[in-house]
C-alpha positions as CSV (number, residue, x, y, z in Angstrom):
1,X,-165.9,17.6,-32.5
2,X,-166.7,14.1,-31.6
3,X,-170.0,14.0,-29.4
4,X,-169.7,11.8,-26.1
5,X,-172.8,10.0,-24.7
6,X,-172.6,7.1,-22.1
7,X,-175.7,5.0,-22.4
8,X,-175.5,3.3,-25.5
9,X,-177.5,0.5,-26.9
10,X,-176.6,-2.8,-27.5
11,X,-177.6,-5.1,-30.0
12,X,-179.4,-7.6,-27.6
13,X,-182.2,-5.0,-26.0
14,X,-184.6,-3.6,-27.0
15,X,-185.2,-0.5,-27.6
16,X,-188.2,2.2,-29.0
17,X,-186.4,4.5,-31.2
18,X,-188.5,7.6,-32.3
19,X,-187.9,10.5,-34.8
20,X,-190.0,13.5,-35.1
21,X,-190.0,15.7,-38.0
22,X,-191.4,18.7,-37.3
23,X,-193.2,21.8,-39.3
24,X,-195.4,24.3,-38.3
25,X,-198.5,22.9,-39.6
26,X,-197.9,19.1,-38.8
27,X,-195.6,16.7,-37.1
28,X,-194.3,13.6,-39.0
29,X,-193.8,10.4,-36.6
30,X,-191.1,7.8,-37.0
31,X,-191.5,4.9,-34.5
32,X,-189.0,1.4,-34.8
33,X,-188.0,-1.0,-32.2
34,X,-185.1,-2.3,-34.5
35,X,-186.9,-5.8,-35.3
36,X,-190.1,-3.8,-37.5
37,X,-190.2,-1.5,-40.4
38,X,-190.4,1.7,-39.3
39,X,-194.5,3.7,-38.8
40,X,-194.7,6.7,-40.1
41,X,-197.8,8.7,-37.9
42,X,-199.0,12.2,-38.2
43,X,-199.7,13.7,-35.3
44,X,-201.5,17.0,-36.8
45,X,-203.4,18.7,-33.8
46,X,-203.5,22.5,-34.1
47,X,-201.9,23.6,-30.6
48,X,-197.7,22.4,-30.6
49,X,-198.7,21.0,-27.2
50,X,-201.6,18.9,-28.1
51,X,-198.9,17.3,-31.0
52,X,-197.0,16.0,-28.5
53,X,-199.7,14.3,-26.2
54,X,-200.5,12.8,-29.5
55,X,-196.9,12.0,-29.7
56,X,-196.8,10.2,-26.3
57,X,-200.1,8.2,-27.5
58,X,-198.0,6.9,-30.1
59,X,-195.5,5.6,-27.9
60,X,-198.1,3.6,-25.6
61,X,-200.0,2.2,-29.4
62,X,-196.2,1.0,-29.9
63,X,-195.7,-0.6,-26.9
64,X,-198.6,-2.5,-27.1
65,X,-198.5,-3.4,-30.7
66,X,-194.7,-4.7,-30.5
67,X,-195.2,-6.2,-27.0
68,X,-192.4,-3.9,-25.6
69,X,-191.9,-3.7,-21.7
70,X,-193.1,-0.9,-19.6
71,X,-190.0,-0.4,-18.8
72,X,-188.4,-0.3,-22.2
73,X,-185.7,2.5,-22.9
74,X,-187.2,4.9,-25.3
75,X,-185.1,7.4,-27.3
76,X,-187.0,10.5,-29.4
77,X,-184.8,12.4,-31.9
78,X,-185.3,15.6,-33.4
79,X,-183.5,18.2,-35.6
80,X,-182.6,21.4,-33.9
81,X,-184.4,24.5,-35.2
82,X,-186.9,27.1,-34.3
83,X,-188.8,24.8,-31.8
84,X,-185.8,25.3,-29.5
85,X,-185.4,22.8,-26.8
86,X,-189.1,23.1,-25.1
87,X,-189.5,19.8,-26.4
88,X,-186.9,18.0,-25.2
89,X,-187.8,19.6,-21.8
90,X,-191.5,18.3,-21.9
91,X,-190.4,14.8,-23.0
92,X,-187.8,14.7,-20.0
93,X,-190.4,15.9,-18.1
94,X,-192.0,12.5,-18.8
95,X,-188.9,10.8,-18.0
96,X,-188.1,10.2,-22.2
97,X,-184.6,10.5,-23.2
98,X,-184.5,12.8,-25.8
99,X,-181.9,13.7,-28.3
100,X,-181.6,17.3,-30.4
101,X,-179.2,17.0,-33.0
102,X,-177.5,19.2,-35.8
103,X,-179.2,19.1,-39.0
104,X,-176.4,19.5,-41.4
105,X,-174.6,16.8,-39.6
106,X,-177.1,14.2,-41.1
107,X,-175.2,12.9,-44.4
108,X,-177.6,13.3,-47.4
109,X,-177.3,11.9,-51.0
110,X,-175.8,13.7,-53.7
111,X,-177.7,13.1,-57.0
112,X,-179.0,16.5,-58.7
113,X,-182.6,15.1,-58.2
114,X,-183.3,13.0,-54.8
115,X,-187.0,12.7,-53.3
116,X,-187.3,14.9,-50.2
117,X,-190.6,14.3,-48.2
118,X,-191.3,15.0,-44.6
119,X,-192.2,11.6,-44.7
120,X,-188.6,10.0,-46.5
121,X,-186.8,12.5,-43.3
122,X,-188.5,10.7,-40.4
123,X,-187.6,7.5,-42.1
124,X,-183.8,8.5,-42.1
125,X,-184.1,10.1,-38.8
126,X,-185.3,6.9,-36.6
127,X,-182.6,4.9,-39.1
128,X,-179.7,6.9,-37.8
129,X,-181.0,7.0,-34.5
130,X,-180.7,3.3,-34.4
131,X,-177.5,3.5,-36.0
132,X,-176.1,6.2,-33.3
133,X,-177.2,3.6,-30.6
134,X,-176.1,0.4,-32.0
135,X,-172.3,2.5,-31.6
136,X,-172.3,4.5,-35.0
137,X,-171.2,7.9,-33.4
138,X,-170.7,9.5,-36.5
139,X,-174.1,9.3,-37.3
140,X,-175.2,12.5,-36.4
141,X,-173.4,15.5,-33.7
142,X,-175.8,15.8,-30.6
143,X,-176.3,19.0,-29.7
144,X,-175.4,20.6,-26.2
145,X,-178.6,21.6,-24.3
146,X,-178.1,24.5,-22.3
147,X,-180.2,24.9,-18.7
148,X,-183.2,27.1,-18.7
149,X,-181.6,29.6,-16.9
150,X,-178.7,29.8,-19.3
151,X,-180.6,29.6,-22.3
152,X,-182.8,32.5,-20.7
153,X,-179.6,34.7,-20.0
154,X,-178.7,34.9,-23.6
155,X,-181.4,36.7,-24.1
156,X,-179.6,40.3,-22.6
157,X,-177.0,40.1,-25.0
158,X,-178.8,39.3,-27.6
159,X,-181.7,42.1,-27.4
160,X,-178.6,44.4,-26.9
161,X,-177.3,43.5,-30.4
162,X,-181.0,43.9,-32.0
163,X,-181.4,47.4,-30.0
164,X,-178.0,48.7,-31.3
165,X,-178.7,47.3,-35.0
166,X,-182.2,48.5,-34.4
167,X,-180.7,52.1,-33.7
168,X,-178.7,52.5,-36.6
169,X,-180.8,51.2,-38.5
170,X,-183.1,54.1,-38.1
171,X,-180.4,56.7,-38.2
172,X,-178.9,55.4,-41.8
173,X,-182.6,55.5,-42.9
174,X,-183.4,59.2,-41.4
175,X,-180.0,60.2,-43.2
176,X,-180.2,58.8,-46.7
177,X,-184.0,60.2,-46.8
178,X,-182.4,63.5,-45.8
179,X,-179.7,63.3,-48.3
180,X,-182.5,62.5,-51.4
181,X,-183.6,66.1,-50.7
182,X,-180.2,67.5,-51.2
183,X,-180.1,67.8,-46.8
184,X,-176.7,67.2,-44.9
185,X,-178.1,67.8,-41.6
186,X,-176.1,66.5,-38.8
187,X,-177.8,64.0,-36.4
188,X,-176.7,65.6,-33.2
189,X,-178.5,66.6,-30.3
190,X,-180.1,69.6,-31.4
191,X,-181.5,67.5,-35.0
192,X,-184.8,66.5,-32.8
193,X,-185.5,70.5,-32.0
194,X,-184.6,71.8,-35.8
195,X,-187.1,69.0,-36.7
196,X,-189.8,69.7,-34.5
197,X,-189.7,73.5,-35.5
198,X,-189.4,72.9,-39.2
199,X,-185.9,74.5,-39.7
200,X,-184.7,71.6,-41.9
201,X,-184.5,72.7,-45.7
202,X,-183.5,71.5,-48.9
203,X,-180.4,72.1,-51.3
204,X,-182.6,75.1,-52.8
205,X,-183.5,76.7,-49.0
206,X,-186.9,75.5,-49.4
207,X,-188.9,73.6,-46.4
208,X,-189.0,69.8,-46.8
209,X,-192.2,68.3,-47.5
210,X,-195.0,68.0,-45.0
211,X,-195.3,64.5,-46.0
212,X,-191.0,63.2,-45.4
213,X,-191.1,65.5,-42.4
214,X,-193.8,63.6,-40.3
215,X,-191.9,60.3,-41.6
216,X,-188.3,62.0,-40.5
217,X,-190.7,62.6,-36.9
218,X,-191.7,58.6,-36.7
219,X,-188.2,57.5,-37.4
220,X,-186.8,60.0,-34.8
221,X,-189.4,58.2,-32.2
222,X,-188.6,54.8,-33.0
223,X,-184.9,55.5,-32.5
224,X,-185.6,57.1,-29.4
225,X,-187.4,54.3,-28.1
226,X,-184.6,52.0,-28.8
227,X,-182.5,54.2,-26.9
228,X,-184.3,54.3,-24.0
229,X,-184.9,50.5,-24.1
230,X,-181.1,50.1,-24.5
231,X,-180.4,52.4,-21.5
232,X,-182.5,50.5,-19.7
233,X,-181.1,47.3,-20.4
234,X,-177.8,48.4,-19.7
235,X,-179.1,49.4,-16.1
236,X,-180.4,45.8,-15.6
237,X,-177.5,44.1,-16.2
238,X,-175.7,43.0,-12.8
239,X,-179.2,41.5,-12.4
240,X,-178.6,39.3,-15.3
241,X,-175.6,37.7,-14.3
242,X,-174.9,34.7,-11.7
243,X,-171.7,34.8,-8.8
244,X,-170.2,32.2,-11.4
245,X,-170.8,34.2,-14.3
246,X,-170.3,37.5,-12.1
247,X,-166.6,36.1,-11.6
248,X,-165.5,35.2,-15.2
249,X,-166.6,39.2,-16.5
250,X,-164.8,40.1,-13.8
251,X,-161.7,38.5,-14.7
252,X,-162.1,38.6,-18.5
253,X,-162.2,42.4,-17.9
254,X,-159.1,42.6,-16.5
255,X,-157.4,42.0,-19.3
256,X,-156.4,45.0,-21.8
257,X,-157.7,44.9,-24.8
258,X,-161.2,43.0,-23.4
259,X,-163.9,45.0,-22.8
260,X,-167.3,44.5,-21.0
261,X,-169.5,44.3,-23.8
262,X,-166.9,41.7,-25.3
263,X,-166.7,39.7,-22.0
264,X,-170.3,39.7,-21.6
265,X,-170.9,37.5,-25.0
266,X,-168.3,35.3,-24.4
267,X,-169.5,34.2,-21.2
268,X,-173.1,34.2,-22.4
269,X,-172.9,32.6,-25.8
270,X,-170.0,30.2,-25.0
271,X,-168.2,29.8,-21.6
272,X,-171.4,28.4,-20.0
273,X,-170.1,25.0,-21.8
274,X,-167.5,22.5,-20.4
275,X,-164.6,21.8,-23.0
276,X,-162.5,18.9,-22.4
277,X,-159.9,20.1,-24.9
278,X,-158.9,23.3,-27.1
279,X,-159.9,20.8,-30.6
280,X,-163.5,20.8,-29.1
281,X,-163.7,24.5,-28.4
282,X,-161.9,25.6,-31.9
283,X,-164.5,23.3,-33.7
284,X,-167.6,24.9,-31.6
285,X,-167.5,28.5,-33.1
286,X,-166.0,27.0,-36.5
287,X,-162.6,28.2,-36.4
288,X,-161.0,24.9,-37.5
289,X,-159.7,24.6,-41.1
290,X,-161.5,22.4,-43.4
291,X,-159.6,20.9,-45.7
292,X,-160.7,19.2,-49.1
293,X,-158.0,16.8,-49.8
294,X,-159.5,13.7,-52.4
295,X,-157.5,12.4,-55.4
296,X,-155.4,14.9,-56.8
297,X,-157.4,17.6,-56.0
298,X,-155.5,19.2,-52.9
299,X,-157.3,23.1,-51.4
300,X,-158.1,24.5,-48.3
301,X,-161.7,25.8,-47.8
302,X,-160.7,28.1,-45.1
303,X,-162.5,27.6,-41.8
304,X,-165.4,25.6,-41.0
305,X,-167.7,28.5,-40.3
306,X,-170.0,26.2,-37.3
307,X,-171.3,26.9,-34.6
308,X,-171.9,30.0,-32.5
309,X,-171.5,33.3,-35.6
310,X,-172.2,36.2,-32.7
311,X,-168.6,34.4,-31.1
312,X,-167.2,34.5,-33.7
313,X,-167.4,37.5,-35.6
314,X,-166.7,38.9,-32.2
315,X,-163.5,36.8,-31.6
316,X,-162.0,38.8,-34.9
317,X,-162.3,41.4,-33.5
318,X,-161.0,40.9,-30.5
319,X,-158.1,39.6,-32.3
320,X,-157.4,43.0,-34.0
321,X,-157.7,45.0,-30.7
322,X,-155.7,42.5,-28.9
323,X,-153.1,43.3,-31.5
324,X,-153.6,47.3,-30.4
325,X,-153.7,47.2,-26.9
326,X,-151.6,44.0,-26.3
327,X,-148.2,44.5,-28.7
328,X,-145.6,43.1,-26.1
329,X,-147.5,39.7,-25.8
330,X,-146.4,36.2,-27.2
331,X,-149.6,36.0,-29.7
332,X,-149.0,38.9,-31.2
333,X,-145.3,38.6,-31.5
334,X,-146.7,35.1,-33.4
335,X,-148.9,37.2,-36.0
336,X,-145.7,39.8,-36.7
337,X,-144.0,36.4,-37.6
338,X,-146.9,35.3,-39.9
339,X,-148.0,38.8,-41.5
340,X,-145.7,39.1,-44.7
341,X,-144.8,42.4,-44.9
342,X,-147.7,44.3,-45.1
343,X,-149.7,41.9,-47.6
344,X,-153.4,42.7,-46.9
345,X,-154.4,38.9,-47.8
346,X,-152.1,37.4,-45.6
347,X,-153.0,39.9,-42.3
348,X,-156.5,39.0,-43.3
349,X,-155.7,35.0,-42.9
350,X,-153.1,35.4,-40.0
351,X,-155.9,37.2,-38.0
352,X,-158.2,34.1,-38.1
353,X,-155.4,31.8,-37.2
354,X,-154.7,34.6,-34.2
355,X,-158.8,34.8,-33.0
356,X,-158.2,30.6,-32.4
357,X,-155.4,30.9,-31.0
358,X,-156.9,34.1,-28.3
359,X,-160.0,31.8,-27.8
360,X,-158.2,29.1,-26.2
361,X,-155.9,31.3,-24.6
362,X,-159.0,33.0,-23.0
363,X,-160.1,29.7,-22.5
364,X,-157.0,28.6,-20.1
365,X,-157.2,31.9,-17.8
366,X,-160.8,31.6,-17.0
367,X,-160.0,27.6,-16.5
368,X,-156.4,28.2,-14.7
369,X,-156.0,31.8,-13.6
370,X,-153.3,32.0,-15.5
371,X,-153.2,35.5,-17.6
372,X,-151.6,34.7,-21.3
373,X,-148.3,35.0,-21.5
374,X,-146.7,38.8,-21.8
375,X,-150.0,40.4,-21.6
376,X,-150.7,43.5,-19.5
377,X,-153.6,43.8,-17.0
378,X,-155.7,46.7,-16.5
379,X,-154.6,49.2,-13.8
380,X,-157.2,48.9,-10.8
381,X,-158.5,52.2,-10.2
């Protein structure tokens, strides 16, 4: 997916171009205005925060020392990664352009042994920052910052999936520690009683130890919290949602085959974007092919695998119960046409090809209106 930006630099301005490269203990600063060697600065306070005043004192020591303008455009990089986009925010809050970008975009060399340094990184950062702004797009992918209140709506759907992995987490462990003891007791609702009142026993008839019974009692809590968190959760959500956002569940749902839960991470993790074509929004959750085509060496690596995994792992899936609750439409009379018989490998591969094809689909109805062709809505109740 080719990244678009509309200020670009030209060769006759100037420009301070500045990569950060950043690690928990220390930041390593990268500071060129095209016509110098790059200065590598440390900026090594303890607080995040008081890194990036340091930061800012940097770029007024450049100005000065390279006799740049106050008015000089000034452009700080920085690779994507558990820092989020805080500070891009806080620099644009300063009125600094700012630029997060995907780190495996960054070409790298291939010898078995090249010299990696936090250091060498900020050198190649502000180089292909200077690059990307004399015109070298391919440089490096921007990535796509999302809007406080979208990056802080992501968060429902997300706890969701920890509080349901959370839950069964605790209920495999609660079983298998049941099982070591020779114990097939069910986990239904009466399991919390029998446990409380010691009726659990062992392959012989015997008690269970005082010691797994008190650590069978913890797990039990644990996974009732997480219950009660997740009920909770699923109470707040209307509250969650905006009209716009309100308005593609709504007509996501009415699809067979869709559910809420389904709907809800689509528009979360992926419709709050704007895709000018169906290349860009295949290539977003990685479910373009990538080929490996040099020489005479001629294989497909499958898909790409980038972007957004929640979408799609979830998009297969939606594939396969498109398939179940949607038989009469055109996509799935496509993956009958492409499934050979009833070859596992090849249902496996068409069902891929089929979640790309339901993605853009999707895509089109929440852009149009347009429900895909030969699919059945939901009857309104």
């Amino acid at each position: 997916m080719r990244t678009t930006y509309d200020a670009q630099h030209r060769t006759d301005d100037r420009v301070l171009a500045v990569a950060l490269e950043l690690s928990k203990a220390s930041w390593k600063v990268a500071l060129s205005d095209a016509r110098h060697n790059p200065r590598i600065k440390n900026a090594d306070a303890q607080q995040p925060l008081a890194r990036l005043g340091q930061v800012l004192a940097l770029l007024e020591d450049a100005r000065a020392r390279w006799a740049l303008s106050e008015d000089v455009r000034v452009v700080v990089l920085y690779e994507s990664g558990q820092d989020g986009f805080w500070i891009q925010r806080a620099l644009a809050a300063q009125g600094i352009e700012t630029l997060i970008i995907d780190a495996a975009s960054l070409p790298v060399e291939r010898k078995a042994r090249r010299a990696k340094t936090d250091r060498l990184d900020a050198c190649r950062l502000v180089e292909a920052l200077l690059g990307w702004l004399r015109g070298e797009q391919q440089r490096f992918r921007v990535v796509r910052q999302p809007s406080v209140a979208q990056e802080d709506s992501r968060h429902w759907g997300r706890e969701r999936e920890q509080l349901q992995r959370e839950m069964q987490q605790h209920r495999d462990r609660m079983v298998k520690l049941l099982v070591t003891q020779g114990c097939w007791e069910k986990l239904d609702r009466r399991f919390a009683q029998r446990l409380a009142n010691g009726e659990l026993r062992d392959w012989e008839g015997e008690p269970l130890g005082a010691t797994l019974l008190v650590r069978l009692q913890r797990e039990l809590t644990r996974w009732q919290q997480a219950r009660d968190q997740l009920k909770q959760l699923e109470q707040e959500r209307a509250e969650r949602f905006s009209v716009q956002q309100q308005a593609q569940l709504t007509q996501l749902v009415q699809l067979r085959g869709v559910g809420p839960v389904s709907a809800q991470c689509l528009v979360l993790e992926l419709f709050w974007r704007h895709f000018a074509n169906a290349r860009q929004l295949g290539a977003c959750v990685g479910l373009v092919p990538q080929p490996y085509d040099s020489g005479t060496m001629r294989k497909d690596q499958g898909i790409s695998k980038q972007g957004n995994r929640r979408v799609r792992a979830l998009l297969v899936e939606l594939a396969w119960m498109w398939l179940r609750y949607q038989p009469g439409s055109a996509l799935s009379r496509w993956f009958a046409s492409k499934v050979q018989g009833d070859s596992k490998r090849s249902r496996r591969v068409a069902i891929v090809a089929l979640a790309r094809r339901l993605l853009i689909t999707l895509w089109r109805y929440l852009e149009r209106g347009v429900p895909p062709e030969g699919s059945q809505l939901k009857a309104v109740a």
